[in-house]
C-alpha positions, 0 to 999 in steps of 0.5 A: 500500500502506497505511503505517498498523500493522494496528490504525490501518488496521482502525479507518478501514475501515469507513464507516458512512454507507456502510451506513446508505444501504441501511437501511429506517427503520433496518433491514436486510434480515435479521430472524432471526425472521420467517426461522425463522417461514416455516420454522415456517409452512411445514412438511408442505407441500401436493404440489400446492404444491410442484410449482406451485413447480416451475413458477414457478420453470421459468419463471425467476422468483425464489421467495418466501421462504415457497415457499423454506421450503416446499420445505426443508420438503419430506420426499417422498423420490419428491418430491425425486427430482422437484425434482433433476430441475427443478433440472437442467432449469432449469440447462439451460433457462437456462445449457445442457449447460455447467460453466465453470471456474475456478482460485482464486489466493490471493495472501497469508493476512496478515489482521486478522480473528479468524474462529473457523473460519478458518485465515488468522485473526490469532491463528492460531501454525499459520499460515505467513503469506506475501504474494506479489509482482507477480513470484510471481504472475506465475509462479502465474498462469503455472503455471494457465495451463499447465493451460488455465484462462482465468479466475481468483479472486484471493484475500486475507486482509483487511490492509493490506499486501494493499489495494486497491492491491496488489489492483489491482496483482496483477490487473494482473500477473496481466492481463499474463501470456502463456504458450504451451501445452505442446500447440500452442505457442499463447499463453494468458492468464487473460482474467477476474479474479474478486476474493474479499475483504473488503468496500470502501468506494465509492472503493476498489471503483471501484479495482477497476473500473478494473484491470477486475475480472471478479466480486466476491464476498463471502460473509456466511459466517452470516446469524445476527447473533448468531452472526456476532458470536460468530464474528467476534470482532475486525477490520473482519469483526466489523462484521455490516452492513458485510459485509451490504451489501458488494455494494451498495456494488460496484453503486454503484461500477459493479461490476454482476457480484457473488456472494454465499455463505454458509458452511454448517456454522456454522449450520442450513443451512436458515436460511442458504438463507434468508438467501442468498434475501433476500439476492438479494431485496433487490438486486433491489429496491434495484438490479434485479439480482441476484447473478451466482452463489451459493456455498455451501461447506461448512465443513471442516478448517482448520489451527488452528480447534477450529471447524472439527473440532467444529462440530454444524452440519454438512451431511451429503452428503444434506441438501448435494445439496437445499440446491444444489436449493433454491438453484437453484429459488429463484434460478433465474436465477444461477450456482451454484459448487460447488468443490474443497472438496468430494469428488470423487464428490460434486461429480460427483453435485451437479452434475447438479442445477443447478451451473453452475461449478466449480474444478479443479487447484486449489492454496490454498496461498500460492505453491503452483502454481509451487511444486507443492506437493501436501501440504495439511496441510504448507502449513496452508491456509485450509482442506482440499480435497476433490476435488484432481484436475487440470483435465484429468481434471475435464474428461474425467470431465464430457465422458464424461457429455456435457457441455461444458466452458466457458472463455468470458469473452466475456459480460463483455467483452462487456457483457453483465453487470448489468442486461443479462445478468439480463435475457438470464439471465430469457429465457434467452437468454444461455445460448444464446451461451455455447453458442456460446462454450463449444464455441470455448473447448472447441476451444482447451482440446483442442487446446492443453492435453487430454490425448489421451484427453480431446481425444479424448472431447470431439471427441465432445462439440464434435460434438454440440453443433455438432449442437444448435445447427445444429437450434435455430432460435435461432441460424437465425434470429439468423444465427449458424451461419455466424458460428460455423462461421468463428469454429471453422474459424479456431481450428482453424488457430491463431486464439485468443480468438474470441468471440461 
């Protein structure tokens, strides 16, 4: 834990050597105006243009920004109707009939940031600032394992009493947790820890890959320079590029598994998609891989922020479920996250068109899961909640639609992470073996954390979905079937964290 006053230690944050490596001739990959030109360019699109987009991007192929802006242009509403539907189709073609979940754990609001929209900002009176223990966390992290959750997002404000090495150390702690379910007696634990946080230089982010970080993700938040700078007023934040190439720095450092997202609601929506697009375009180009997921939240109410009431940004509900469309055309092969910022009908609508993750019973308030705190306006959090139904009734409501719930975090212990899962995500292979880790997961989560109801109605789902697989030749002639039949059979009689 760093020793120096938060202004000392914002001052030696940033490396600029450490960001001019990535630039083209003094350059980054943002240039405002030729984005707001492809989007000029490519208004009343051709029909038969869009749906040769369609099926570029059925073929799992990154679009171009012009086929991007093109279909934001699109204004058909019978054409739309065509796009949810490939935008669905594409989800199952590459990850299957699969939502995994997660829980976010943030771990302290200290911050040396002034982000305008933000309840964690330094100048914030409202905000009751707290950082967690290796003790408290260690409870929360208890208390989400009690609702069946096998993977975490670790979050912190941007300060020097929650460094890399407090970082390290809460991923460690939260690693060593153990905790027998309430329905089987079985011992759970978190098997993957994501990390939100600010942006690091090489040497700290080996730090990370060290203590065994799942993902890291870093959301540019606006891609509009101009804007970002009036956004971001004072701190490490302010700096536009450190930010941008935050994640190129993880691939140097080994950290091959990264996320990108932008805040929509700062800025036109149609822009940031764009800009989530060169984003991934360029660490393709520079690194061959792209980003493992794509958030896209949207900015709601924070404790303290004028912004966050007033901004004339917003995305409506209508223009939100194209955005996810969009983004899952454009990048065909990532995740796509939607979280508990959002309603609950939404989330539920959103889905059907290309996510891949959510959250669930989640709490954003610091120390809020083992406390089981529920009021949001009393814990002046980062931000509201929209949907803050527990992971049980999550769970039941994506099973009566026929859909598995995923606890698997086999790809990533398994190596299949960087180069290796992009290209698997591309011949859409990976999915398959998520298949077979979702339905083992499944059975774990029903047995030792559902509800009756809900075990009851996923029995339902694990059935079919033994049936798909045992029809797919895939999995005969890779000779999985009979690995699959073992791994279920011995996590029916008691056997955990079995995977393939």
């Amino acid at each position: 834990m760093s020793k120096l006053t938060p202004m000392e230690w914002s001052k030696q944050v940033i490396k600029q050597d450490e960001i001019d490596r990535y630039l083209i001739n003094g350059k980054d990959f943002i240039d405002e105006k030729e984005i707001m030109s492809k989007i000029e360019n490519n208004k009343n699109p051709d029909k038969g243009f869009i749906r040769n987009i369609m099926d570029k991007a059925l073929s799992i192929q990154t679009l171009s920004p012009d086929e991007t802006a093109a279909l934001i242009n699109v204004k058909d509403e019978e054409l739309w109707e065509e796009l949810y539907e490939v935008g669905n189709k594409i989800k199952k073609k590459v990850y299957d009939n699969r939502i995994v979940f997660f829980a976010p754990l943030y771990c302290s609001n200290l911050c040396v940031n002034s982000c305008k929209y933000c309840g964690f900002r330094k100048d914030n009176p409202q905000e009751k600032r707290r950082i967690l223990s290796m003790e408290e966390i260690k409870k929360e992290t208890e208390a989400i394992i009690d609702e069946g959750h096998k993977r975490l997002i670790v979050v912190y404000g941007e300060h020097p009493l929650s460094d890399v090495d407090y970082i390290a150390d809460s991923i460690k702690a939260v690693y060593s947790v153990k905790k027998k379910s309430p329905n089987s007696n079985r011992v759970g634990n978190i098997r993957r820890v994501n990390v939100n946080a600010a942006p690091m230089n090489i040497s700290d982010l080996k730090k990370l890959k060290e203590v065994g970080i799942g993902t890291f993700q870093v959301f540019q938040e606006t891609y509009d320079r101009n804007l970002y700078a009036n956004l971001h007023p004072s701190g490490p934040k302010a700096d536009y590029r450190w930010r941008l190439y935050a994640l190129h720095r993880a691939m140097e450092a080994g950290i091959d598994d990264f996320a990108i997202g932008a805040l929509f609601g700062l800025n036109d929506w149609r822009f940031e998609a764009m800009g989530l697009l060169y984003h991934a375009i360029d660490l393709e180009r520079q690194f061959g891989i792209g980003p493992h997921t794509i958030s896209f939240p949207r900015l709601n109410l924070a404790s303290g922020s004028p912004l966050s009431k007033n901004s004339n940004c917003k995305v409506s509900d209508a223009d939100y479920k194209k955005l996810v469309t969009i983004l899952r055309l454009s990048v065909p092969y990532t995740g796509l996250i939607i979280t508990a910022r959002e309603k609950a009908e939404l989330r539920d609508d959103v889905v059907k068109v290309g996510c891949t993750q959510m959250d669930a019973s989640s709490k954003i308030g610091i120390g809020a899961y083992s406390q089981k705190s529920n009021n949001q306006e009393e814990e002046k959090q980062q931000f509201m909640l929209g949907d803050t139904r527990s992971l049980d009734e999550v769970v039941q409501r994506l099973a009566l639609n026929g859909t598995i719930t995923s606890f698997c975090t086999a790809g990533y212990r398994c190596g299949r992470t960087g180069e290796k899962i992009m290209d698997m995500l591309k011949e859409c292979h990976e999915g398959k073996f998520c298949k077979l880790n979702a339905v083992l997961t499944y059975k774990e989560y029903l047995d030792d954390y559902a509800s009756p109801k809900t075990r009851e109605i996923g029995e339902k789902v694990i059935k079919k979905e033994i049936e798909d697989i045992r029809n797919n030749p895939f999995y005969k002639e890779k000779g999985l079937i009979k690995l699959l039949d073992d791994y279920y059979n011995r996590i029916a009689d008691g056997e955990r964290d079995l995977f393939i």
